[in-house]
N, C-alpha and C positions, 0 to 999 in steps of 0.2 A: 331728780324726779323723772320719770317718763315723760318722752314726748308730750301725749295726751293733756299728762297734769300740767305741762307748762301751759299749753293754748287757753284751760280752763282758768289757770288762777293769775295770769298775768296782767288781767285788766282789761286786754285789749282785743279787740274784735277776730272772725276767724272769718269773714265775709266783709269784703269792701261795702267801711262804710265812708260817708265823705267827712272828709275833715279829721280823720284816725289813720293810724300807723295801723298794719298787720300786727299782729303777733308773731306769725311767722317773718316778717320784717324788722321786729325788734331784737328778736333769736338772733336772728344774720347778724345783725351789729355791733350785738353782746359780743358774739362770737369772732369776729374779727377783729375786737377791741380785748381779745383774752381775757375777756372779762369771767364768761362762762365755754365749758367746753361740751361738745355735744359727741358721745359718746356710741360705739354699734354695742347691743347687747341681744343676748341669744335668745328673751323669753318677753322682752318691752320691746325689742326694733332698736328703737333710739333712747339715751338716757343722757339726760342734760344736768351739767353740774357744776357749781364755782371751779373756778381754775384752781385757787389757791387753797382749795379743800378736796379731802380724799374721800366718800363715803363708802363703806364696805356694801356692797353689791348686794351679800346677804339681808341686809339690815333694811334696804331699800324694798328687798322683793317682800319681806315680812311685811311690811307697811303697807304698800300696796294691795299686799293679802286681804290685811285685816280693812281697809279702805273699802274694796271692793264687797266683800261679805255683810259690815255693815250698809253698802248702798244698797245689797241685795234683800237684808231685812226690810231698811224704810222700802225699797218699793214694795216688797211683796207685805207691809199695812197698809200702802198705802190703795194699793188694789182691792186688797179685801174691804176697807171701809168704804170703799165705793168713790173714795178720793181721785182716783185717776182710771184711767183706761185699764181694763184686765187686762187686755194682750197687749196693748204699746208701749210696752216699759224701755225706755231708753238710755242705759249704765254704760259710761264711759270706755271703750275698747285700749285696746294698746294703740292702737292708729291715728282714729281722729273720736273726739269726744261728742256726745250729740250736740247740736243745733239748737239755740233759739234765740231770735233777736240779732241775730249777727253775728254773736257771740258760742264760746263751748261752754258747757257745763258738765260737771260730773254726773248727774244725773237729771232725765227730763220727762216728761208723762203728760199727755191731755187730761185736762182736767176738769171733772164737770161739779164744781164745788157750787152754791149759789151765788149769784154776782158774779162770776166767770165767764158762768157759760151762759152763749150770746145765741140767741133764736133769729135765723135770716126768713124773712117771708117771703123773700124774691123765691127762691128756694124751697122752702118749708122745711129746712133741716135745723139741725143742731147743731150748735159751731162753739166748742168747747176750747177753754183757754189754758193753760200751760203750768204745771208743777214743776220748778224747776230745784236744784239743789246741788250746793258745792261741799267738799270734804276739807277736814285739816288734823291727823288723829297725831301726829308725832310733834307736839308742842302746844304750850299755853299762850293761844291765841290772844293777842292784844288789839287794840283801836288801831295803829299802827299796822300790823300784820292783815287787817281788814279793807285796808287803803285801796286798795285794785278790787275788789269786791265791790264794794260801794261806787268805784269809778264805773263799773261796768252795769250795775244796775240804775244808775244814775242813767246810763246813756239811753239803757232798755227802755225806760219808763218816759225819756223824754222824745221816743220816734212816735213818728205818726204810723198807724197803718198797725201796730204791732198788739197781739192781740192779749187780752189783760193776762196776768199769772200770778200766782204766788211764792214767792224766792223763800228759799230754807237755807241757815248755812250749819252743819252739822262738826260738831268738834269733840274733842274729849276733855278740853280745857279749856274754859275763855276767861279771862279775868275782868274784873267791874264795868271798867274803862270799854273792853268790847261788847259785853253784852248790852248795856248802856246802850252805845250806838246802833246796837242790831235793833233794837228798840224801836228806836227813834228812825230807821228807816225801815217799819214794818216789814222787817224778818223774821220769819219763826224759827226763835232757837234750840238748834237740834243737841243740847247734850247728851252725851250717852248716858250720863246719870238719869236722864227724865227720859230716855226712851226707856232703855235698856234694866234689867235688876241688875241687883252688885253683883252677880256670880258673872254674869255676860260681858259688863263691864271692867272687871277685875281681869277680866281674861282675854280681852281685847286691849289691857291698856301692856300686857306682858309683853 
């Protein structure tokens, strides 16, 4: 996976928080333990990969294609429904992923849903809380593959000061056992079966 995707789906924070490892601290260790190797590539930067597996470069950038294009769809519904901020769409770069919570995400947006969005009187403004959403399109996502997902909005949801949002996690497949627990920690689940019709979907899962 890219750089990027590692910071977002690894669990762990991208901003010191106390009593958490970096992400970019865990990389390091993977990485000197040959566990994973972190790779230069001409179109990501950086591409991190098990040691003891080879993945063709091609296969990786298709993925990522398809990855970005669909983040590109949810944001631009989720703008036109009035869901999130028209211009602050914030989709994951090759670099560093957007910000929220401490944390990267693949995708992130202000968001003035009802119950979000918070009215300051000191101020008199509008103070709109956060759409946030991760990707997984090359595999059937289980409860297990969810584990660092759920670690990290666990941590979101238990800081002070952090301001409310709604978590999405978007897949192509989830099986019982994940969507179950997306459930149960109020996530809306993104299949591309229930976004997308079967011709868009058939043609993203290629």
């Amino acid at each position: 996976m890219p750089h990027s995707s590692w910071l977002t789906s690894c669990g762990s924070p991208i901003r010191k928080l106390k009593g958490h490892l970096l992400a970019e601290t865990i990389l390091a260790k993977l990485n000197e333990l040959n566990i994973v190797e972190i790779a230069p590539d001409d179109r990501y930067g950086r591409i991190i990969r098990l040691s003891s597996v080879s993945t063709a470069r091609q296969k990786l950038w298709a993925l990522c294609l398809a990855e970005t294009m669909v983040l590109k769809m949810v944001s631009d519904w989720a703008r036109k429904l009035a869901v999130t901020s028209y211009e602050q769409q914030n989709i994951r770069s090759f670099d560093e992923p957007p910000g929220f919570g401490g944390f990267g995400w693949d995708y992130s947006a202000p968001c003035f849903l009802n119950g979000i969005v918070r009215y300051d009187e000191t101020t008199s403004k509008t103070i709109p809380g956060f759409f946030v959403a991760d990707i997984c399109l090359n595999q059937s996502v289980t409860y297990d593959d969810l584990v660092p997902f759920f670690t990290k909005l666990n941590i979101v949801r238990n800081r002070t000061g952090v301001r409310p949002f709604v978590p999405c996690f978007i897949a192509s497949d989830l099986d019982s056992s994940a969507i179950k627990a997306l459930r149960q920690h109020k996530v809306l689940v993104g299949l591309l079966s229930n976004i997308f019709d079967k011709d868009t979907k058939d043609l993203l899962a290629t």
